[in-house]
Each structure stands twice: as C-alpha cells, then as structure tokens.
C-alpha positions in Angstrom: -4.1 -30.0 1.7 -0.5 -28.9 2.7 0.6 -28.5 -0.6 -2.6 -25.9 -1.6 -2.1 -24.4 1.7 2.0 -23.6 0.5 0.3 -22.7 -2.9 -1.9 -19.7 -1.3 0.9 -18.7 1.1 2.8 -18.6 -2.1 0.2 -16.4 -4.1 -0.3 -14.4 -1.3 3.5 -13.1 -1.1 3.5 -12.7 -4.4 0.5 -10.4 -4.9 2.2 -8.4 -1.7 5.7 -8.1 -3.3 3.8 -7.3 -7.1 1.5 -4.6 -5.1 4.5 -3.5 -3.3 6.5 -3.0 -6.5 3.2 -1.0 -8.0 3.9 1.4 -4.9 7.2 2.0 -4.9 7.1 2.6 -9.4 3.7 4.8 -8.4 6.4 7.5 -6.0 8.9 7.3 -9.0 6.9 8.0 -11.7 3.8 9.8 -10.5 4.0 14.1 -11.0 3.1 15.2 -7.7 2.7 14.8 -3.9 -1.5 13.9 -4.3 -1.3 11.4 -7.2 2.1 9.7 -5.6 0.0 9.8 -2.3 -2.8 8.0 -4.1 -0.8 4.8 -5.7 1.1 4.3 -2.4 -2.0 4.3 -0.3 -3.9 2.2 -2.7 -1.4 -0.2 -3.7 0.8 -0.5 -0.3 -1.9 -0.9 1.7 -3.3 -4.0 -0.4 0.6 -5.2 -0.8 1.1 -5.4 3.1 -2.3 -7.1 3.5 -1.8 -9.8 1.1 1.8 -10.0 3.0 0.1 -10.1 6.5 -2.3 -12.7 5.1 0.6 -15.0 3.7 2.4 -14.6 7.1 -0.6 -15.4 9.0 -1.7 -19.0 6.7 2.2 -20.0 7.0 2.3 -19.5 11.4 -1.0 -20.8 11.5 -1.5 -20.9 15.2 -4.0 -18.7 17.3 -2.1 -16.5 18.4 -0.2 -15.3 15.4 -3.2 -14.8 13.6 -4.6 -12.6 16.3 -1.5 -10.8 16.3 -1.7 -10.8 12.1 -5.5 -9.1 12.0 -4.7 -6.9 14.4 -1.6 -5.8 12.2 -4.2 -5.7 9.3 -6.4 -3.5 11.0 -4.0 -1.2 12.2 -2.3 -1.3 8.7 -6.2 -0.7 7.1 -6.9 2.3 9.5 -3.1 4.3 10.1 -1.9 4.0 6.3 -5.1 5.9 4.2 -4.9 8.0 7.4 -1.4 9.2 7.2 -1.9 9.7 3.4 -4.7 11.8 3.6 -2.9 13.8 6.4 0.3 14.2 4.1 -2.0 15.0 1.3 -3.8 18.1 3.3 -0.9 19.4 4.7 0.5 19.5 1.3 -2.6 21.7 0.3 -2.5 23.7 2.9 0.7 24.7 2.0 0.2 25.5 -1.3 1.4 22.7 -3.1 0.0 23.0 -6.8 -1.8 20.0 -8.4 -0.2 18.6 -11.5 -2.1 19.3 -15.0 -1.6 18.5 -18.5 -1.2 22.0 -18.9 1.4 22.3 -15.8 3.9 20.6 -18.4 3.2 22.4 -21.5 4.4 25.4 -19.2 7.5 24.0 -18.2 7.1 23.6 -14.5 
C-alpha cells in the first residue's frame, strides 16, 4: 500500500511539473497576450492542482489536506479569474489579436 501510495505521489508531481513546463513553453512561444493567457490558465492551473494533490497524499494528515483543498479551490477560482481579467484589460486597451494574416504583414 505504501509503495502505490509513493507511486501516485510520484505521478502526481510529475504531471504538475510536465503541466508546469506546458505553461511556461505556452508564454514563450504563443503570439499574443489572449492565446499566452489561454495555455497558462489552462495548463498552470491543472500543473498546481496535480502539485497540491501530490503535496496533500504525501502529508496525509487532516489538517494538511484541509489546508491543501482549500489551496485548490482558491487556486481553481483566483487563477481563470486573473486571466480573464488580464485578457479584458488587454482588449480594452486595444491590444490586436494575432492572425495568420498579422504575419504575412510583418507585424
């Protein structure tokens, strides 16, 4: 039992630090504030939770997994929230939205 309970704490971290990764490559790569927005909210937001979830398994005791799905829902309810927030301020300010045709024009 303790070794499949290592095995999923194991898994867990992993899928976290892969998601993670998928984020971070998502801002680097991605043409423009609403697409970059879209991979890190997506991705990040999965990453921490499997991360939380490993964190959580590995304590084990009440009180840190309490303290782990509150951390889960605060990360499931602030982080699509901020993004959508950084995401409407960018239109309201004019920020164009990247097409195919935006780099045959050069900008």
């Amino acid at each position: 039992m303790v070794m499949i309970l290592s095995a999923l704490i194991v898994l867990l971290a992993a899928v976290g630090v892969f998601f993670a990764f998928v984020a971070a490559v998502g801002v680097l790569r991605l043409p423009d504030v609403y697409s970059r927005s879209h991979a890190v909210t997506k991705a990040d937001t999965l990453g921490v939770g499997c991360s939380i979830f490993a964190v959580a398994l590995y304590f084990g005791t009440p009180g840190e997994v309490f303290r782990a799905v509150v951390l889960l829902m605060f990360v499931y309810y602030t982080n699509p929230t901020a993004a959508h927030a950084i995401t409407r301020s960018a239109y309201s300010r004019g920020v164009e939205v990247w097409t195919a045709d935006s780099e045959e024009d050069g900008q």
